[in-house]
N, C-alpha and C positions, 0 to 999 in steps of 0.2 A: 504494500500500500504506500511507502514510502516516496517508492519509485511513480508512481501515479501522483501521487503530489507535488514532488518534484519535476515531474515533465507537462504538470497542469491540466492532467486532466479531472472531469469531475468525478464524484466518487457516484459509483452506482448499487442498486441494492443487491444486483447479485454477486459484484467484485466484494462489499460488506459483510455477506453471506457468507462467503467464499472462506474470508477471512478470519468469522468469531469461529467457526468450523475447525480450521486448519489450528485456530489458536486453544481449540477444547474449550472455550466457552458456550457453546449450542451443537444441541444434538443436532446431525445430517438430518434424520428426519423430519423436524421443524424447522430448517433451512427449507427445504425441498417445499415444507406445505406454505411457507412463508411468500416463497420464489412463483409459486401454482395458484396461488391467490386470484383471483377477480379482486380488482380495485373498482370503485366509482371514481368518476370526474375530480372530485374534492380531494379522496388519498393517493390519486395517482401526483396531487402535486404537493405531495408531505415530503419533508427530506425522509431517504431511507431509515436513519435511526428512529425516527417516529413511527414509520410504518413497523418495524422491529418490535420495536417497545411495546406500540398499540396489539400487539398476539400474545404478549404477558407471559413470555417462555420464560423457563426457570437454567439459570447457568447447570451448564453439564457435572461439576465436578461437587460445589458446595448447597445445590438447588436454592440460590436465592434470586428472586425476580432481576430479570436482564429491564430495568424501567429506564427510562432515559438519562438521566443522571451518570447510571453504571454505563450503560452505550457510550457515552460523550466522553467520560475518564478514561473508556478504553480505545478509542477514537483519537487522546491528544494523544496517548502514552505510543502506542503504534505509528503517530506523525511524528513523534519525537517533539510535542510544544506542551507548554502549561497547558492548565486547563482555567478558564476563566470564568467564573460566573458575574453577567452582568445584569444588575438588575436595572432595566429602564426609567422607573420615576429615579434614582437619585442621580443621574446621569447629571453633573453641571456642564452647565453651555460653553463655559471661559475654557474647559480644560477639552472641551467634542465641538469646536466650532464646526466642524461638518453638519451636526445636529442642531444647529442652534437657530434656524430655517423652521423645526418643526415644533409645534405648538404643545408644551411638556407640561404634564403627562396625559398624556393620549391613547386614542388606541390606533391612531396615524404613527408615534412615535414609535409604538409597541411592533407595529406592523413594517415599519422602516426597520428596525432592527433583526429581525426575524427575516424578510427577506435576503438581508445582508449574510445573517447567519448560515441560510442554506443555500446561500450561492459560492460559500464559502467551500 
């Protein structure tokens, strides 16, 4: 996955799949029913760790819930970066002038961040 960062491409849910699999985090066979899924309109445009998260699998080895948070930690650790939690209302404007355009706190502000995040 490294390597896919590094050459820019985006992450997709079955190179993601691919990967908690290969790492003994999710059993293959909840990969597999993950990956065979029907999506709607709406989840087809969730970053994959939400569409993961949202099947409420249980890690292969210690069975505790794979919920986003755990996704996202094992997502910086395998990019090799922190992990950051940001929370959108205490965002100050002086230090995110990129932000400082949108009307805080919002759910325009909430929505700008979020987009950012899965295009990430």
């Amino acid at each position: 996955m490294k390597e896919a960062l590094t050459k820019g491409r985006c992450l997709d849910l079955g190179g993601i799949l691919k990967d908690l699999v290969s790492d003994g985090v999710l059993e293959k066979s909840d990969a597999v029913e993950i990956a065979a899924a029907r999506r709607s309109r709406e989840q087809a445009l969730l970053h994959p760790l939400e569409i993961i998260a949202a099947k409420q699998c249980l890690h292969r080895s210690h069975k505790t819930p794979l919920n986003l948070d755990y996704l996202s930690g094992w997502l910086a650790k395998k990019a090799g970066i922190p992990l950051a939690h940001i929370d959108p209302l205490k965002i100050k404007c002086l230090q995110s002038p990129r932000l400082c355009h949108l009307p805080m706190p919002s759910a325009t502000a909430f929505s700008a961040l979020r987009s950012v995040a899965r295009r990430w």
